[in-house]
C-alpha positions as a Markdown table, in Angstrom:
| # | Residue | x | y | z |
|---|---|---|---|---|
| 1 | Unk | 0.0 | 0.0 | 0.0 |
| 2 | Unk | 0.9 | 3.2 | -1.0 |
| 3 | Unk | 0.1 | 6.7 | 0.2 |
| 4 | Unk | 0.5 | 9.0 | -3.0 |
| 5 | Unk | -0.5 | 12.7 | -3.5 |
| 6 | Unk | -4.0 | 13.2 | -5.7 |
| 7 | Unk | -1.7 | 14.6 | -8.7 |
| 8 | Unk | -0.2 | 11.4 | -8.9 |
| 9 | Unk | -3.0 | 9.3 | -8.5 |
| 10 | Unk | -4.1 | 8.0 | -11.7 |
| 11 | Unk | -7.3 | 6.0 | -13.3 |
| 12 | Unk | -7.2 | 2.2 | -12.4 |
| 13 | Unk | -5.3 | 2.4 | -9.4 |
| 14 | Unk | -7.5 | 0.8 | -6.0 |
| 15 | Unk | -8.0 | 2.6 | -3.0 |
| 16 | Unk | -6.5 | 0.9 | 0.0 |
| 17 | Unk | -7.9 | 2.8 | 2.7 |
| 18 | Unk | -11.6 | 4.6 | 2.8 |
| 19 | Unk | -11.6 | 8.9 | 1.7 |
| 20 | Unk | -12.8 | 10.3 | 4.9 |
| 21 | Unk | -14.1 | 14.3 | 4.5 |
| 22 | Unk | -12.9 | 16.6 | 7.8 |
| 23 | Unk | -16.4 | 15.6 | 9.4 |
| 24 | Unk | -15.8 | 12.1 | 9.2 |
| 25 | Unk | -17.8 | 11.3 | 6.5 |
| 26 | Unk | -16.7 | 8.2 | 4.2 |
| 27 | Unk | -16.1 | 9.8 | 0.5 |
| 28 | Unk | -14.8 | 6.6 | -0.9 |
| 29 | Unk | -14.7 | 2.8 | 0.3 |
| 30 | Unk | -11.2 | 1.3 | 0.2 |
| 31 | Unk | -11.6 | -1.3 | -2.6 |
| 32 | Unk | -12.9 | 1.7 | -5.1 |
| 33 | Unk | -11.1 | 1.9 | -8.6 |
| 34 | Unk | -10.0 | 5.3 | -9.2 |
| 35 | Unk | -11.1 | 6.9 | -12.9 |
| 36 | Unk | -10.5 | 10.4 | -14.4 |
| 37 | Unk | -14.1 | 11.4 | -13.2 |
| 38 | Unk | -13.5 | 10.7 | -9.9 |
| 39 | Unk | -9.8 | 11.6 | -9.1 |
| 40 | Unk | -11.2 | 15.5 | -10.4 |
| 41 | Unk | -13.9 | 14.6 | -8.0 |
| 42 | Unk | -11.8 | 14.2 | -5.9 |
| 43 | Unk | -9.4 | 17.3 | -6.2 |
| 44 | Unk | -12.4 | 19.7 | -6.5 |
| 45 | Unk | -13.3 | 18.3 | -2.4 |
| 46 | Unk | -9.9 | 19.4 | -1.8 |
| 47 | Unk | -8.4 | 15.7 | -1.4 |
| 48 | Unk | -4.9 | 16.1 | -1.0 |
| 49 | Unk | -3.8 | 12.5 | -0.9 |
| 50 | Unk | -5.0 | 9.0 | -0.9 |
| 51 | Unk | -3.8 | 5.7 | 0.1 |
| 52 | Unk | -3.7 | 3.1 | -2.9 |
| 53 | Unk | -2.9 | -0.6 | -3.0 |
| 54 | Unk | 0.2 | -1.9 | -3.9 |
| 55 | Unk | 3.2 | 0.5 | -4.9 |
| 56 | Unk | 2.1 | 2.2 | -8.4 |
| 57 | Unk | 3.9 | 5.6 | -8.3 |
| 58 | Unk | 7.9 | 5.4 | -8.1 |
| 59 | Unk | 9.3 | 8.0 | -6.1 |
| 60 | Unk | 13.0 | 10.1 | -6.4 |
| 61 | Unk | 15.1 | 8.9 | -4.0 |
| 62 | Unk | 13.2 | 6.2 | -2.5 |
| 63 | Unk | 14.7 | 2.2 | -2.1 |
| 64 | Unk | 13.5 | -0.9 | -4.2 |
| 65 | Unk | 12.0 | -3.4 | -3.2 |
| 66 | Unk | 15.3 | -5.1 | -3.5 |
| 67 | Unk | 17.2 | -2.4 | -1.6 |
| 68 | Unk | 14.9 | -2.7 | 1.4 |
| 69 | Unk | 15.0 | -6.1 | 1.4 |
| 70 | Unk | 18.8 | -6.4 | 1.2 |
| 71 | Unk | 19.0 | -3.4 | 4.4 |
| 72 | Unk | 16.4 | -6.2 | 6.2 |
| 73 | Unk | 19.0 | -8.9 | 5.6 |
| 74 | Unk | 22.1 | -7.1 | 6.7 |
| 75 | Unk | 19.9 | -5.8 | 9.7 |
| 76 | Unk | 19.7 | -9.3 | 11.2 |
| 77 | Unk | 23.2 | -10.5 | 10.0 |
| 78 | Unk | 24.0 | -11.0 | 13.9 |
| 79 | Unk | 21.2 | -12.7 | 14.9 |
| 80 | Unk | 21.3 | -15.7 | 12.4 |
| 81 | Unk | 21.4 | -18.4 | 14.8 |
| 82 | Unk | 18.5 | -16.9 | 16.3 |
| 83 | Unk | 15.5 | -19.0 | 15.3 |
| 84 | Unk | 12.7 | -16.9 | 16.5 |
| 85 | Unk | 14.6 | -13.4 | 15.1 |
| 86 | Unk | 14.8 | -15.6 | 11.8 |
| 87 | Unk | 10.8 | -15.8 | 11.5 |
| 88 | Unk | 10.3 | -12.7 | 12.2 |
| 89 | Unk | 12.8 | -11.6 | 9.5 |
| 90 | Unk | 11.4 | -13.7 | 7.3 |
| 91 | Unk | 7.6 | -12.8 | 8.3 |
| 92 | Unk | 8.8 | -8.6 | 8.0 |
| 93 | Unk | 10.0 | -9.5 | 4.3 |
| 94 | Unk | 7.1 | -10.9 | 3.5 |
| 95 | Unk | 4.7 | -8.5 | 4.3 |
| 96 | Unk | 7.5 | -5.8 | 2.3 |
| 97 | Unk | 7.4 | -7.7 | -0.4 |
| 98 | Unk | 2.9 | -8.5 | -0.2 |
| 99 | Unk | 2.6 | -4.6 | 0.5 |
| 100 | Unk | 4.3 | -4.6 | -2.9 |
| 101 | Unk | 3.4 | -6.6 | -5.2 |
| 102 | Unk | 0.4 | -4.8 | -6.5 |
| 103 | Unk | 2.3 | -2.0 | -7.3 |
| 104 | Unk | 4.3 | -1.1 | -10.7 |
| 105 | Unk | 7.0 | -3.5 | -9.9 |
| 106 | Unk | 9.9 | -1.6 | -8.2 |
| 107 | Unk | 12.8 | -4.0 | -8.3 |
């Protein structure tokens, strides 16, 4: 999942999380596909950002996929003989690469 700013959001992309308005009020669900009509919709109720699935927009300067999971890796060098340190390594990766894989493929 991905929290991108409405002049990035573009049509097709899924909402991960529910539009709320300042009173609370639920503008979108989070499962809604986003189209052209709706993202301007969107912008003219002053939406500044929205949270989509997966990772669709790549950003300057941010890591890979790869990169991240290569800093996790190094991260728990030390602790290898560590079985329950292990699973959660391996259960943190995961959920990286899950939160990821609906996105534009950032390896």
């Amino acid at each position: 999942m991905q929290r991108i700013l409405m002049a990035q959001a573009g049509p097709g992309m899924v909402l991960a999380k529910e539009i709320l308005n300042p009173e609370g009020m639920v503008l979108c669900g989070a499962g809604t596909e986003l189209s052209e009509a709706l993202i301007e919709r969107l912008i003219n109720m002053d939406v500044v950002d929205v949270t989509v699935e997966g990772h669709p927009v790549n950003i300057e300067g941010e890591k890979t996929l790869r990169e991240e999971l290569q800093e996790i890796d190094s991260r728990f060098q030390r602790v290898e003989d560590i079985a329950p340190l292990m699973y959660l390594k391996k259960r943190i990766q995961a959920r990286l690469a899950a939160s990821r894989s609906l996105g534009a493929g950032k390896e």
